[in-house]
N, C-alpha and C positions, 0 to 999 in steps of 0.2 A: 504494500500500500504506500509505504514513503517512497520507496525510487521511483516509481512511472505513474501517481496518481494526478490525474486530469484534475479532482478535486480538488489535493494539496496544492497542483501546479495555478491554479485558478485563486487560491487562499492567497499565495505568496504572490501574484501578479496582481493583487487587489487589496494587499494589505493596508490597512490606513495606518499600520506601525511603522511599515517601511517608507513610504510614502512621506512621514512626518519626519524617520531619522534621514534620507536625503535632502528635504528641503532646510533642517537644523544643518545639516553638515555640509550647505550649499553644495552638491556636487562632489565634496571632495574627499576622494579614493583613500586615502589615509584614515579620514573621519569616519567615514560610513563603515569601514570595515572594524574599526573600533565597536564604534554602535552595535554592529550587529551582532558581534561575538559578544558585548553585555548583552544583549536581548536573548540570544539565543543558549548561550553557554554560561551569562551570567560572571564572563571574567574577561578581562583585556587578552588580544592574541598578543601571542611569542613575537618575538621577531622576525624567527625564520616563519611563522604564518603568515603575516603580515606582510614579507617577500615575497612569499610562493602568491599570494591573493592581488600584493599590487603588482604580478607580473602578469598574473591571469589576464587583470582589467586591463593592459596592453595588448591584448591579441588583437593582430588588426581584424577588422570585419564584425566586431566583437562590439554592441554599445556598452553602456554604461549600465542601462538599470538591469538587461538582461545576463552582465556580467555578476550584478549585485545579487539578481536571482538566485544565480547559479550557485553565488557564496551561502545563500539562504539552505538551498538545496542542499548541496556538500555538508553545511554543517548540522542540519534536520536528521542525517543520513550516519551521522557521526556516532561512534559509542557512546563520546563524550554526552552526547544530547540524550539518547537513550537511556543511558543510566541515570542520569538529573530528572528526567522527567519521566 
């Protein structure tokens, strides 16, 4: 149900959480991916997370909030999430 749900995938493109921590974090890739690992994991990411995340949101071809998504995804999908919640 977490990897391929239409539903979850519909939750996360419609969030009014996300939606709020982009337009707080004007945009920007550093911030928003802080925000989300407190939302979702409840702790600031590593470094080397925060590398691997802001190199992600550089794939060309790639926007921004479906970048952000996919951060949402990935860490939904995470032990770390699993076992917290």
């Amino acid at each position: 149900y977490l990897l391929n749900s239409t539903d979850i995938q519909r939750r996360i493109e419609r969030s009014p959480r996300l939606r709020e921590i982009l337009k707080a974090a004007k945009w920007k890739r550093s911030e928003v991916i802080q925000q989300v690992y407190l939302l979702l994991l409840s702790r600031y990411p590593t470094p080397e997370e925060t590398a691997v995340a802001e190199k992600y949101y550089q794939t060309e071809g790639l926007g921004f909030k479906p970048a952000t998504d996919d951060l949402v995804w990935t860490l939904i999908n995470s032990k770390e999430f699993l076992y917290r919640h």
